[in-house]
N, C-alpha and C positions, 0 to 999 in steps of 0.2 A: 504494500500500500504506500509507503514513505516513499520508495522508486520511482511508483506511478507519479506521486503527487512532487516528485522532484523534475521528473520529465515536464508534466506541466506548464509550471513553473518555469522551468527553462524556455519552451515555449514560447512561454507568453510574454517573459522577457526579451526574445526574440526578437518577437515582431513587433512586440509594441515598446521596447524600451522602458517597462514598466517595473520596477525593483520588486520581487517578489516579497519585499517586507513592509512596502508600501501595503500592499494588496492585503497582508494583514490587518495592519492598520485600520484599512477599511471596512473590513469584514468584524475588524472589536467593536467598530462604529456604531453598525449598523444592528448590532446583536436584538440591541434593546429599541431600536427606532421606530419611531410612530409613524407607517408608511401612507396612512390615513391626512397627514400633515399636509400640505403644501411645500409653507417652507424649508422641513428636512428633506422632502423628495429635492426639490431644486436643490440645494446645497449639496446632496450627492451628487446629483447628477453635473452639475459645475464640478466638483470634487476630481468627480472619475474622467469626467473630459480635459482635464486641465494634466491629470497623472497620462493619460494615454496622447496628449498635447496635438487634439483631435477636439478641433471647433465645432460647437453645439446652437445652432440660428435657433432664436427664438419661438422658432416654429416650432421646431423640432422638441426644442425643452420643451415647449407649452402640451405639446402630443404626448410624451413620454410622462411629465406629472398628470396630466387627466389619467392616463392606462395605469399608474401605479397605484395614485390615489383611487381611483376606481376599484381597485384590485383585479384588474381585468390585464395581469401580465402573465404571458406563458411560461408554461415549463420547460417545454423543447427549446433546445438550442437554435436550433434552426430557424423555429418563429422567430426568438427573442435575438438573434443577427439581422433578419431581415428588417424588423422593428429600428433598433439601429443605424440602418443603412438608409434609410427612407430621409 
């Protein structure tokens, strides 16, 4: 499991230049976060675009805080990239 989640990790370092102790950081953040919020959704979602240094239009953040707030965010990965992408 520790292997897997070291490959990952490397990964994602990879492509996105993202420190994998960052990504903890984010993940202690968010443990207890009230995703029901507004302004904790925004403040991640700036957060994590700012760590991946991958600009987020206002459009875009406004889409992604209705879908989280809403709770209407998927599980599959593949949704949750194309969501992203958009």
């Amino acid at each position: 499991m520790a292997n897997n989640q070291d490959n990952l990790f490397g990964k994602i370092q990879k492509n996105s230049s993202i420190n994998p102790s960052d990504i903890y950081k984010v993940a202690d953040s968010v443990k207890s976060a009230d995703f029901s919020d507004e302004r904790t959704v925004r403040k991640l979602i700036r957060q994590l675009a700012k760590m991946a240094n991958k600009p987020v239009s206002k459009e875009k953040e406004d889409k992604l805080v209705k879908t989280i707030t809403n709770q209407n965010v998927p599980m599959d990965m593949q949704t949750l990239s194309q969501m992203f992408k958009k």
